[in-house]
PDB file of N, CA, C and O in Angstrom:
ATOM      1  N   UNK A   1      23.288  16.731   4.987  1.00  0.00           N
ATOM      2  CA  UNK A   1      22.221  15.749   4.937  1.00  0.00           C
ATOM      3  C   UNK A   1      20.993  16.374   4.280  1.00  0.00           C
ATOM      4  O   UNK A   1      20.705  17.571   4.262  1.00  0.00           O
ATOM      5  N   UNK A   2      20.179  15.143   3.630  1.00  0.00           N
ATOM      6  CA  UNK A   2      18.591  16.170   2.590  1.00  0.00           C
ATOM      7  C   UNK A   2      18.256  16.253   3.669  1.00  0.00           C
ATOM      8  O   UNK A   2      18.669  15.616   4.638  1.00  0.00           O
ATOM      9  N   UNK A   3      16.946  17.575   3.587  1.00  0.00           N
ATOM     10  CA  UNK A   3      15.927  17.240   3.733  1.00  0.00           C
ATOM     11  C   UNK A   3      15.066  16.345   4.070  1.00  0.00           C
ATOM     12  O   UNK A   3      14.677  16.022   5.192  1.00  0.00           O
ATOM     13  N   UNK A   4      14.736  15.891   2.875  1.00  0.00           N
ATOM     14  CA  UNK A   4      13.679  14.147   2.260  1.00  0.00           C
ATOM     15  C   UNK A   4      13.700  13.403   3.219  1.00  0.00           C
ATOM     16  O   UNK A   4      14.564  12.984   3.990  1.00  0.00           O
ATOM     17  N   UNK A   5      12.904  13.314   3.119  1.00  0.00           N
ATOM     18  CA  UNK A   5      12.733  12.020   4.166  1.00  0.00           C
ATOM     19  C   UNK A   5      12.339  10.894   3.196  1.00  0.00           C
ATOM     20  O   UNK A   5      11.607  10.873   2.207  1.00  0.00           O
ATOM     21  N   UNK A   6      13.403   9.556   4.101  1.00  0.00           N
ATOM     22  CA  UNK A   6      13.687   8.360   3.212  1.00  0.00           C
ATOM     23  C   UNK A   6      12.477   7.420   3.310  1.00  0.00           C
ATOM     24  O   UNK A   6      11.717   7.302   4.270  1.00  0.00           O
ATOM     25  N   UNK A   7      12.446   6.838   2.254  1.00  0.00           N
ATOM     26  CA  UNK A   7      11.263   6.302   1.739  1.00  0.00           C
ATOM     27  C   UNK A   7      11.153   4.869   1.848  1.00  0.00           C
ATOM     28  O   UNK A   7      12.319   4.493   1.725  1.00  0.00           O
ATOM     29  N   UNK A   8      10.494   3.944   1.994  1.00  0.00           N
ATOM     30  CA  UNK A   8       9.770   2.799   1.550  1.00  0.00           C
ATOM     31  C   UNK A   8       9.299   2.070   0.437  1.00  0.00           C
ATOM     32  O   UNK A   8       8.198   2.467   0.057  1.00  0.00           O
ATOM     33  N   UNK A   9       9.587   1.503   0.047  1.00  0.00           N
ATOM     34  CA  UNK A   9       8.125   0.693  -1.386  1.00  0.00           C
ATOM     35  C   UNK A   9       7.546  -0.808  -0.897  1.00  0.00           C
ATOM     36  O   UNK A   9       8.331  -1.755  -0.854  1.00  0.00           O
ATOM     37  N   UNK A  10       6.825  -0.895  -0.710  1.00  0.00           N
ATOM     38  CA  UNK A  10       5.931  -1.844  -0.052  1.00  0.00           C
ATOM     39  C   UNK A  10       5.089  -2.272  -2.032  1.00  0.00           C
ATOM     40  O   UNK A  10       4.534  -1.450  -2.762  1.00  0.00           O
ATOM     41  N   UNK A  11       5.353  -3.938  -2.354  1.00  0.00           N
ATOM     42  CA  UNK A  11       4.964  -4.195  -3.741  1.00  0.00           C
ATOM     43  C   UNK A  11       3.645  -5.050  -3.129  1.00  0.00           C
ATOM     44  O   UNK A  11       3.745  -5.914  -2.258  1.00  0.00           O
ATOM     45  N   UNK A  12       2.287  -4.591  -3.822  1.00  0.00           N
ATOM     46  CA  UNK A  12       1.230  -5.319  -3.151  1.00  0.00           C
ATOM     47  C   UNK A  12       0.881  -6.109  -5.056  1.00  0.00           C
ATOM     48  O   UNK A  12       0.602  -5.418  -6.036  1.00  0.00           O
ATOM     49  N   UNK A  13       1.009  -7.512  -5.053  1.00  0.00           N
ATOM     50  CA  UNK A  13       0.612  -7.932  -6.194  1.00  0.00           C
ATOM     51  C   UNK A  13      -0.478  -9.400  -5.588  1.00  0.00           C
ATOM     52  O   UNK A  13      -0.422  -9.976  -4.502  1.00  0.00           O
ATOM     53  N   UNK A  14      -1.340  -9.638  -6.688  1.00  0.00           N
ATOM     54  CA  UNK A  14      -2.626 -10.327  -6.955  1.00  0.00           C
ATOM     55  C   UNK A  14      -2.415 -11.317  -7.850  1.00  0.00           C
ATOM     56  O   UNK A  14      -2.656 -11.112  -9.040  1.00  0.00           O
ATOM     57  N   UNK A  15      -1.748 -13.008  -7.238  1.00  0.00           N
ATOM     58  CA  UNK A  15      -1.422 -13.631  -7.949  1.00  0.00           C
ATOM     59  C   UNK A  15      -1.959 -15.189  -7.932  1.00  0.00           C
ATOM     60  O   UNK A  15      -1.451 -16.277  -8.201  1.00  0.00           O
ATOM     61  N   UNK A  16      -3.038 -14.809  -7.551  1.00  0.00           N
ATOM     62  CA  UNK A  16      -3.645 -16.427  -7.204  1.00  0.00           C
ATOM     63  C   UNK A  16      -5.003 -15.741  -7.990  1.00  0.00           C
ATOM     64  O   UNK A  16      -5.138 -16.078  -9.166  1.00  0.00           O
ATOM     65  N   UNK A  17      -5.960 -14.855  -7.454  1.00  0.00           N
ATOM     66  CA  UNK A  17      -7.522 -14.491  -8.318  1.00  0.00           C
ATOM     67  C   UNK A  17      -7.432 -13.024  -7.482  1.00  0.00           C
ATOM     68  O   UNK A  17      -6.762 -12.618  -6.533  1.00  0.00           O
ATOM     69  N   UNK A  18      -8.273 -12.565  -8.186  1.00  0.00           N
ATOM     70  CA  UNK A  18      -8.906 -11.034  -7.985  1.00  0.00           C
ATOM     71  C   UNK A  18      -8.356 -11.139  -6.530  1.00  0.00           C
ATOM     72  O   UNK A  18      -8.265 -12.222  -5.952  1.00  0.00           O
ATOM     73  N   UNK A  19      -7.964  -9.851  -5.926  1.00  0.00           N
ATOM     74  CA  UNK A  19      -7.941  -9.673  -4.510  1.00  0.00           C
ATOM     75  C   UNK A  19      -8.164  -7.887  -4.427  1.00  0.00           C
ATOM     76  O   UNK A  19      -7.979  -6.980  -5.238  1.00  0.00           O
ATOM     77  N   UNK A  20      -8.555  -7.934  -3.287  1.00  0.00           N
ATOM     78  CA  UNK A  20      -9.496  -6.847  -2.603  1.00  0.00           C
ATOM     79  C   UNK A  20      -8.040  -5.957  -1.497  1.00  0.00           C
ATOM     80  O   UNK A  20      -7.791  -6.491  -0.416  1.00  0.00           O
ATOM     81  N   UNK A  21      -7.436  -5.001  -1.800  1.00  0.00           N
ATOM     82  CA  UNK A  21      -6.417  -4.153  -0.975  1.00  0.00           C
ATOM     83  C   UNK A  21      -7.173  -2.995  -0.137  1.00  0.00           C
ATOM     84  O   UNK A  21      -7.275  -1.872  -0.630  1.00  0.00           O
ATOM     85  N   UNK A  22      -7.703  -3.293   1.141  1.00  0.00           N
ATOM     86  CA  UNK A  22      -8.079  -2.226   1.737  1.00  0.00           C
ATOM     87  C   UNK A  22      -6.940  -1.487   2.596  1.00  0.00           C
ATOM     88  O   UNK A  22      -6.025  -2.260   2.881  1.00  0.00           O
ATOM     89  N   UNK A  23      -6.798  -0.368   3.008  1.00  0.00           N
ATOM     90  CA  UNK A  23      -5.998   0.546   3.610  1.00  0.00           C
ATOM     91  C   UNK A  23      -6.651   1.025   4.388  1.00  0.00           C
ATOM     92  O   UNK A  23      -7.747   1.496   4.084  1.00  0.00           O
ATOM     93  N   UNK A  24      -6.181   1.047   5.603  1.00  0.00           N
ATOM     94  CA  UNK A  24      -7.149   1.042   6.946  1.00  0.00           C
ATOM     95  C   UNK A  24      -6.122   2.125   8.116  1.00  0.00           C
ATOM     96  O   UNK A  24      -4.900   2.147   8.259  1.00  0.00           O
ATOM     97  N   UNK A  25      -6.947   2.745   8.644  1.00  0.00           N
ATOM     98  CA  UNK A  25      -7.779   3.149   9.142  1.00  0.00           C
ATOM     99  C   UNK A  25      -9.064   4.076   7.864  1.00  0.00           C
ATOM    100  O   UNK A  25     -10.286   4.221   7.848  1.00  0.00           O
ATOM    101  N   UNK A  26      -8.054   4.451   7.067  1.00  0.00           N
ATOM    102  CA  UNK A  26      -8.545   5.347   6.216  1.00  0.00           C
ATOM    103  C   UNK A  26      -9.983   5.095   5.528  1.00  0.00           C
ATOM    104  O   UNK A  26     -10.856   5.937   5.317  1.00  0.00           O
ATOM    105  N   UNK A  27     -10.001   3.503   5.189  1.00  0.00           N
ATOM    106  CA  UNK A  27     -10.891   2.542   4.707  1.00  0.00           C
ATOM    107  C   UNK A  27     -10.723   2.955   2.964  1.00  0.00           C
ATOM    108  O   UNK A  27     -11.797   2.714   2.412  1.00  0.00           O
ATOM    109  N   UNK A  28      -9.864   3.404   2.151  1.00  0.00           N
ATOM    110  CA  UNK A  28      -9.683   3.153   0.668  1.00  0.00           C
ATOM    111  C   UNK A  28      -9.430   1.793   0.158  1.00  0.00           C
ATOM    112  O   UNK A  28      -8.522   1.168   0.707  1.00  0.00           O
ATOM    113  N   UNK A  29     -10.111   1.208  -0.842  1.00  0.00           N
ATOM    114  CA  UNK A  29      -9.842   0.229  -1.005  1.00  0.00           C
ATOM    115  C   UNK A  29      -9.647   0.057  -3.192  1.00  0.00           C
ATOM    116  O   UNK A  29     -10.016   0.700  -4.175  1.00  0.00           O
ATOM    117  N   UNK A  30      -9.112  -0.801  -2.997  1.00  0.00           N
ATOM    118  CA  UNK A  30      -8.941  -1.353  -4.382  1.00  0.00           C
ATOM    119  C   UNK A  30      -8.589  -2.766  -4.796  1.00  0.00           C
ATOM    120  O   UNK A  30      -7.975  -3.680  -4.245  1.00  0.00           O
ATOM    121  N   UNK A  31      -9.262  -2.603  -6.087  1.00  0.00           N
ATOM    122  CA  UNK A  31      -9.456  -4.536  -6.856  1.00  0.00           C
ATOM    123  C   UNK A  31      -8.328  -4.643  -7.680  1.00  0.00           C
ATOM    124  O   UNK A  31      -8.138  -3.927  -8.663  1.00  0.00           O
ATOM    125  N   UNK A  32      -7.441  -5.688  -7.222  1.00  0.00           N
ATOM    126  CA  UNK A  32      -6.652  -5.881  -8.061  1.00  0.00           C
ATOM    127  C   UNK A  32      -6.736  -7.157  -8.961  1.00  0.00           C
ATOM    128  O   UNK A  32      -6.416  -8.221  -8.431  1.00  0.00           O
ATOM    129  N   UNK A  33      -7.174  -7.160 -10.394  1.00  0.00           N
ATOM    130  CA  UNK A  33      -7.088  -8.082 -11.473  1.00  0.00           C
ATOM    131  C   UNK A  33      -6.128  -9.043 -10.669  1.00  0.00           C
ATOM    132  O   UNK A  33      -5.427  -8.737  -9.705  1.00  0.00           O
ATOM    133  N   UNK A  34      -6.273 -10.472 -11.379  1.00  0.00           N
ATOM    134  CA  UNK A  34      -5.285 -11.261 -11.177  1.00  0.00           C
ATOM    135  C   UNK A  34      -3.859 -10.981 -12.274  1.00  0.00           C
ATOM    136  O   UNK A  34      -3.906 -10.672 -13.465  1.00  0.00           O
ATOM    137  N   UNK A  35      -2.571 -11.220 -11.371  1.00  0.00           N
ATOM    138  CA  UNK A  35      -1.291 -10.412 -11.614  1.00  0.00           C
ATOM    139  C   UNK A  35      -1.423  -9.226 -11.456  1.00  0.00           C
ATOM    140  O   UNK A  35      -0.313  -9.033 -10.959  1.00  0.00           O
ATOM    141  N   UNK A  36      -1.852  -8.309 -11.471  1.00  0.00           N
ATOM    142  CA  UNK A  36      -1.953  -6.725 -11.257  1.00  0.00           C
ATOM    143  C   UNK A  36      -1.299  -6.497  -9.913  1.00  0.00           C
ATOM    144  O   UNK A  36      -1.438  -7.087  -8.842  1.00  0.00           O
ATOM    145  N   UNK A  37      -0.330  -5.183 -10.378  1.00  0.00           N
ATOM    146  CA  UNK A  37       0.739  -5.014  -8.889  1.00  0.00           C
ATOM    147  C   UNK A  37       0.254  -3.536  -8.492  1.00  0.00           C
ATOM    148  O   UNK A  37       0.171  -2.841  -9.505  1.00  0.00           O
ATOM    149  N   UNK A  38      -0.005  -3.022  -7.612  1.00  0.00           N
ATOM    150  CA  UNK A  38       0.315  -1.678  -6.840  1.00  0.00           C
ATOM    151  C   UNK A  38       1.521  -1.608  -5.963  1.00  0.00           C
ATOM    152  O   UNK A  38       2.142  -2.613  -5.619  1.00  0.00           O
ATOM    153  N   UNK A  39       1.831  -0.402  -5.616  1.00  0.00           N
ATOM    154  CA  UNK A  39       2.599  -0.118  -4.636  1.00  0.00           C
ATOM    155  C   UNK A  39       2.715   1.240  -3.612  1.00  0.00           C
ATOM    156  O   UNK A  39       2.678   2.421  -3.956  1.00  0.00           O
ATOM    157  N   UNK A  40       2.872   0.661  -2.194  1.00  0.00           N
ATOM    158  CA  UNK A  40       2.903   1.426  -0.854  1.00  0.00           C
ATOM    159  C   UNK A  40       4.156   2.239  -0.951  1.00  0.00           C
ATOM    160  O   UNK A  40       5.275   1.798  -1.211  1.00  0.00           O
ATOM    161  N   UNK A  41       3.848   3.401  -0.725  1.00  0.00           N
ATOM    162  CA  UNK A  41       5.562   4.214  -0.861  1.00  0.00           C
ATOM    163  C   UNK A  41       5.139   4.492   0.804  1.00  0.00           C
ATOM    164  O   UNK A  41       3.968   4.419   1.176  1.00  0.00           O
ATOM    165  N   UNK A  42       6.157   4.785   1.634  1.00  0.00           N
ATOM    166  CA  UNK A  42       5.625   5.037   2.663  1.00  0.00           C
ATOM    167  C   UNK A  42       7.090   5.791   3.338  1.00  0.00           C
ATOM    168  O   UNK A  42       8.166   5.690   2.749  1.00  0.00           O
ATOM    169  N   UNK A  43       6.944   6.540   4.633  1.00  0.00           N
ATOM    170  CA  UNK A  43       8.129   6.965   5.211  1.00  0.00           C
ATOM    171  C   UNK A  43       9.000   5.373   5.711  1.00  0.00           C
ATOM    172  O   UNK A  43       8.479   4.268   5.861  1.00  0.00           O
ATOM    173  N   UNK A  44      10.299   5.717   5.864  1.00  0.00           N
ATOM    174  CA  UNK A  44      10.845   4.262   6.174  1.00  0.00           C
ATOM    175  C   UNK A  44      10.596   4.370   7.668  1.00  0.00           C
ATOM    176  O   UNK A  44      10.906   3.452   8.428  1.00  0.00           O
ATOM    177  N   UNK A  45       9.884   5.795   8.190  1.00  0.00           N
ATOM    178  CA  UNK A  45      10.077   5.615   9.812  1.00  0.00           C
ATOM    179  C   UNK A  45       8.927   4.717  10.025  1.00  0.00           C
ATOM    180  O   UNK A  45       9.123   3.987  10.996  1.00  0.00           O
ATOM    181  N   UNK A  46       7.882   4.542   9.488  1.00  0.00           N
ATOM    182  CA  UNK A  46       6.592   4.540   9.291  1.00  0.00           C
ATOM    183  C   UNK A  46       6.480   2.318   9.065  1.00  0.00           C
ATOM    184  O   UNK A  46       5.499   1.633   9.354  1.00  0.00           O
ATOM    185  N   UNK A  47       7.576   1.905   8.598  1.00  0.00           N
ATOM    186  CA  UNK A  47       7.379   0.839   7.695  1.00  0.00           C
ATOM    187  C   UNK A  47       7.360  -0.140   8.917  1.00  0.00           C
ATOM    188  O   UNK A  47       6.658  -1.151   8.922  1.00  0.00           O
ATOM    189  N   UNK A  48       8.129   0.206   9.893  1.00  0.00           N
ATOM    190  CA  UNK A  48       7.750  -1.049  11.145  1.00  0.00           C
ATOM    191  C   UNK A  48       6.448  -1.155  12.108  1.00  0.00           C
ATOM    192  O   UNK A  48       6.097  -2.059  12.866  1.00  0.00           O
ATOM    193  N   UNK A  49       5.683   0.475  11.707  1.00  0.00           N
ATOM    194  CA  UNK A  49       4.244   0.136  12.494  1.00  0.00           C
ATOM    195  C   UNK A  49       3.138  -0.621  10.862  1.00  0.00           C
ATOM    196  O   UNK A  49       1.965  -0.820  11.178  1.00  0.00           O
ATOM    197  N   UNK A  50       3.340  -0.831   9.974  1.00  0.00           N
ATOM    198  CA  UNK A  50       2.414  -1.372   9.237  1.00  0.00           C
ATOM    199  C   UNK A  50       1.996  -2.219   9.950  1.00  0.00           C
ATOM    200  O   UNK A  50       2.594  -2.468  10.997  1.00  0.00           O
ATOM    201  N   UNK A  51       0.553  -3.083   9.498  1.00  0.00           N
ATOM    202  CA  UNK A  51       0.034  -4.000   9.858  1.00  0.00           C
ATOM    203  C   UNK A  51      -0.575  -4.717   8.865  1.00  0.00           C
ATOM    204  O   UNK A  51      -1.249  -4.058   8.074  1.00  0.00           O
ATOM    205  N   UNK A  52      -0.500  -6.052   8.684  1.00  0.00           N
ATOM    206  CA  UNK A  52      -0.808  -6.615   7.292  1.00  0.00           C
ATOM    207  C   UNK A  52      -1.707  -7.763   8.143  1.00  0.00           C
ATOM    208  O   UNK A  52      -1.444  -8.438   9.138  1.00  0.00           O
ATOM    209  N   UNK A  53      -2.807  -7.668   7.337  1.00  0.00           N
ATOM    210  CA  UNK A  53      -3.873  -9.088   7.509  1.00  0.00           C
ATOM    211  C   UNK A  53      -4.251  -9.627   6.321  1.00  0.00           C
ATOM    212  O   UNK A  53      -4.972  -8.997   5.548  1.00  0.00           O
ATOM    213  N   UNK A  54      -3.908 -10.558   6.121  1.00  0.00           N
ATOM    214  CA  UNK A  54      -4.429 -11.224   4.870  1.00  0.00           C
ATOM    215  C   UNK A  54      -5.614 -12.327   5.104  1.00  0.00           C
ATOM    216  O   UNK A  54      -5.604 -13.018   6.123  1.00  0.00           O
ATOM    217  N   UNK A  55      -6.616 -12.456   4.131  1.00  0.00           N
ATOM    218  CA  UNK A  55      -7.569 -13.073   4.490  1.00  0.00           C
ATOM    219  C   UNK A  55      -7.453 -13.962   2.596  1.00  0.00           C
ATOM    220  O   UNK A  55      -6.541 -13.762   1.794  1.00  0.00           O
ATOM    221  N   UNK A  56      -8.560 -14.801   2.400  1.00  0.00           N
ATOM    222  CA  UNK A  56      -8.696 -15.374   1.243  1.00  0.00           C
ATOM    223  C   UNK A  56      -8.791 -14.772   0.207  1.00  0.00           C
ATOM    224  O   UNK A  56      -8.341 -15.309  -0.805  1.00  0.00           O
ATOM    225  N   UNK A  57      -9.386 -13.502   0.124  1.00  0.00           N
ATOM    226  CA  UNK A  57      -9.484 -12.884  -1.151  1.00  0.00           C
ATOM    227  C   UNK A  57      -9.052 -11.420  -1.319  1.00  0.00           C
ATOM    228  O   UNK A  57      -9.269 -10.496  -2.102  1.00  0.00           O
ATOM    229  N   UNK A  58      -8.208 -11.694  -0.007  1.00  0.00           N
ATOM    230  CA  UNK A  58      -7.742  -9.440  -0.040  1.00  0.00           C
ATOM    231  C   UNK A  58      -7.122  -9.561   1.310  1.00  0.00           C
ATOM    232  O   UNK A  58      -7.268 -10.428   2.173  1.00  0.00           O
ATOM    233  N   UNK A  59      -6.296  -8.334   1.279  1.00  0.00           N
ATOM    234  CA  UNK A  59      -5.525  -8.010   2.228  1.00  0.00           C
ATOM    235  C   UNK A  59      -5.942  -6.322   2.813  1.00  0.00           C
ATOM    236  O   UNK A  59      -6.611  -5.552   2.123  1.00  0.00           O
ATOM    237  N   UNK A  60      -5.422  -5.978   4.143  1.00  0.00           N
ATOM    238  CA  UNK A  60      -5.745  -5.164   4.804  1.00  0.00           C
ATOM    239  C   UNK A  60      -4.726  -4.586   5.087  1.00  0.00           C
ATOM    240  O   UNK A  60      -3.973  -5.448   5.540  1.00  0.00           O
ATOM    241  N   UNK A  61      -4.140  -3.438   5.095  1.00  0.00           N
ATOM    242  CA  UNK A  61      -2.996  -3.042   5.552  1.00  0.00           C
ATOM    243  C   UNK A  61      -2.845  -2.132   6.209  1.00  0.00           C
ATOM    244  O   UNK A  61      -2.524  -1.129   5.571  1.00  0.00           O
ATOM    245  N   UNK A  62      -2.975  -1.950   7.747  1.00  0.00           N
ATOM    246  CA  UNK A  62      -3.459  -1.120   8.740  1.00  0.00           C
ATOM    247  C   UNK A  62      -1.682  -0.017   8.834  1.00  0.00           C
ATOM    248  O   UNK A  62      -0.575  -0.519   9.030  1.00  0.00           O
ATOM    249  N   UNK A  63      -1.991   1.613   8.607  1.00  0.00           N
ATOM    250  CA  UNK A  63      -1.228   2.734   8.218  1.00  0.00           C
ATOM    251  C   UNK A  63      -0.967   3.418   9.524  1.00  0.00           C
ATOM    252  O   UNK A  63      -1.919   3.399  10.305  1.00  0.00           O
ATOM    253  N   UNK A  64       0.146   4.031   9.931  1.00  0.00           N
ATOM    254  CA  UNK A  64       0.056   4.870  10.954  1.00  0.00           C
ATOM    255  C   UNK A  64      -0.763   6.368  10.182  1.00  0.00           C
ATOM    256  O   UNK A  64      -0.634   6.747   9.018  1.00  0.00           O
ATOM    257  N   UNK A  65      -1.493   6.913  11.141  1.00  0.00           N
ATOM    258  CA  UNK A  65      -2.164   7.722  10.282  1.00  0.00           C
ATOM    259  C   UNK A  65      -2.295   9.168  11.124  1.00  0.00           C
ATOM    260  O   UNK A  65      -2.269   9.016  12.345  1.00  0.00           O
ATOM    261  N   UNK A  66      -2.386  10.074  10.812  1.00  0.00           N
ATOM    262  CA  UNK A  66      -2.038  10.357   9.636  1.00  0.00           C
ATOM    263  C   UNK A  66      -0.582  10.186   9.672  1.00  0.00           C
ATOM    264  O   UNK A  66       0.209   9.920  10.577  1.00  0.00           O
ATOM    265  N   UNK A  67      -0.416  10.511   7.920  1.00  0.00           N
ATOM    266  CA  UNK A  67       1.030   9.824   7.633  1.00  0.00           C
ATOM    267  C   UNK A  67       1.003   9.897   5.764  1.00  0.00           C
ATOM    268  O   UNK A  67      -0.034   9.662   5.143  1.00  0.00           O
ATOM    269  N   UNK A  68       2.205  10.228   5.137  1.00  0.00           N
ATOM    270  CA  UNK A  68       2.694  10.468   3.786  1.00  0.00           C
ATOM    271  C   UNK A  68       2.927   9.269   3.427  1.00  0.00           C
ATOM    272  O   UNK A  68       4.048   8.784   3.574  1.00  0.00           O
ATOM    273  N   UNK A  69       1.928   8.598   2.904  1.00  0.00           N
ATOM    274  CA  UNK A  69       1.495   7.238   2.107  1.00  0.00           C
ATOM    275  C   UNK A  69       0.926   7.554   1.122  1.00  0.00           C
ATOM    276  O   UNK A  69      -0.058   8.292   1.077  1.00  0.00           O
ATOM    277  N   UNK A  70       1.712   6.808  -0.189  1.00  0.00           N
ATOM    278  CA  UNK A  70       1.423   7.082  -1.684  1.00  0.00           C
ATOM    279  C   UNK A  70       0.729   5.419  -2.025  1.00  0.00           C
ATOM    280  O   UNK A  70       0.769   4.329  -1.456  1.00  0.00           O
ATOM    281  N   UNK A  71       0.265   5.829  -2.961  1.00  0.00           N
ATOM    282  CA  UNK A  71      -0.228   4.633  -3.782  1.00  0.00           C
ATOM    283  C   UNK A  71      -0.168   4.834  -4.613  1.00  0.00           C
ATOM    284  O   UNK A  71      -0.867   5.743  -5.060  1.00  0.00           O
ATOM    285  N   UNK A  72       1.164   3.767  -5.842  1.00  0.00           N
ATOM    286  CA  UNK A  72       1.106   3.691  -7.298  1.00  0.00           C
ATOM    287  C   UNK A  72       0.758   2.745  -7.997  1.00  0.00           C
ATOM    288  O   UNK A  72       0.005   1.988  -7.385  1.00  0.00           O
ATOM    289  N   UNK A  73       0.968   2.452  -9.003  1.00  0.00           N
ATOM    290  CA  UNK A  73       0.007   1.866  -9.796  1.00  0.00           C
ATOM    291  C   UNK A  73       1.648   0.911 -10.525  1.00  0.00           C
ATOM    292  O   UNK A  73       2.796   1.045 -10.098  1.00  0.00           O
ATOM    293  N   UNK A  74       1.299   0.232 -11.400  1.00  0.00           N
ATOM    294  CA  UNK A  74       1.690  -0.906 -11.461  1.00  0.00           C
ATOM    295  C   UNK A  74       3.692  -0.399 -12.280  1.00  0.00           C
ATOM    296  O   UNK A  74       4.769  -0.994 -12.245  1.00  0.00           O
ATOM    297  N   UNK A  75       3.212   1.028 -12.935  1.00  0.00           N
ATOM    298  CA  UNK A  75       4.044   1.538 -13.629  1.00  0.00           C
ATOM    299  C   UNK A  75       4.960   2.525 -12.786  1.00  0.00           C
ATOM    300  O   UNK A  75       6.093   2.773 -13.197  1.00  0.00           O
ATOM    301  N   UNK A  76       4.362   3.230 -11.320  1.00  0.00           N
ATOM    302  CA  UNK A  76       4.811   3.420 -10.949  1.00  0.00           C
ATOM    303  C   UNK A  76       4.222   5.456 -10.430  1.00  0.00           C
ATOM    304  O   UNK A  76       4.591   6.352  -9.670  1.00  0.00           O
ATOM    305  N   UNK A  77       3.226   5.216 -11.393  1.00  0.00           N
ATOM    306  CA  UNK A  77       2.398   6.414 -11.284  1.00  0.00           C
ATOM    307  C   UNK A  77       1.260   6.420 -10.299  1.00  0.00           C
ATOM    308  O   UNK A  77       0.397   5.549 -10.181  1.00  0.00           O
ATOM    309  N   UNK A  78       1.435   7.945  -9.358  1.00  0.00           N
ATOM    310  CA  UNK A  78       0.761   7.896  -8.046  1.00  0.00           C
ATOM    311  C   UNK A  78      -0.942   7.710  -8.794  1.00  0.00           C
ATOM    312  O   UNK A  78      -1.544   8.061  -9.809  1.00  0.00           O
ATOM    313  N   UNK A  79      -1.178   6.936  -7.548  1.00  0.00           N
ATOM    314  CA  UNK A  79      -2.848   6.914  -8.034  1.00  0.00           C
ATOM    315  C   UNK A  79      -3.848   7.639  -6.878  1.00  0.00           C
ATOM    316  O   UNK A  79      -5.014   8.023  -6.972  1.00  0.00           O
ATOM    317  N   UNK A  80      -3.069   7.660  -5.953  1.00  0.00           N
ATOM    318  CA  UNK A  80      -3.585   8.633  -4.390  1.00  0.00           C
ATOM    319  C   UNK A  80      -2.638   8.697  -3.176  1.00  0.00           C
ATOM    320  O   UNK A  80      -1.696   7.905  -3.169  1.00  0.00           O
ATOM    321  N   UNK A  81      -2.764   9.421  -2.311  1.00  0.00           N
ATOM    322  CA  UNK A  81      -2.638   9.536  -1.673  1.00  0.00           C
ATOM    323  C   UNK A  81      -3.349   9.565   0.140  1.00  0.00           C
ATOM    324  O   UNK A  81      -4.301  10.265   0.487  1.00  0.00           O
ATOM    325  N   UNK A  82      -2.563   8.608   1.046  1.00  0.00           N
ATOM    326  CA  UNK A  82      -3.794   8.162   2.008  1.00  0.00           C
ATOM    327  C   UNK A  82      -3.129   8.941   3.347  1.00  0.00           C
ATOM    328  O   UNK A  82      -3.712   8.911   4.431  1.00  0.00           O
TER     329      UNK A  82
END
């Protein structure tokens, strides 16, 4: 058996107007253009405590923390780490 520990992809896309992706507890946040996709890589142990709130113009997505959560970008390239 690896190592690795198995992974997640969580697709966060912006398809109605601009929306606002905060990541919480941490409080990082980012604007996503309308259509513009990011994505949550996350442990798969990790993927049943998420917490998602969506409001009118952005979403919140509460992380077990600490915790090996990536954030990529639409192509697939890390843009941080939370």
């Amino acid at each position: 058996m690896s190592n690795r520990t198995q992974r997640a992809t969580v697709k966060i896309e912006s398809q109605r107007r601009r929306t606002k992706v905060s990541f919480e507890p941490i409080g990082n946040d980012f604007e996503l253009e309308l259509g513009e996709t990011i994505y949550l890589d996350v442990p798969l142990a990790d993927l049943g405590a998420l917490e998602v709130v969506v409001w009118d113009t952005g979403i919140a997505i509460w992380l077990p923390y600490p915790g090996e959560h990536i954030v990529r970008d639409g192509d697939g390239h890390e843009i941080t780490r939370l």
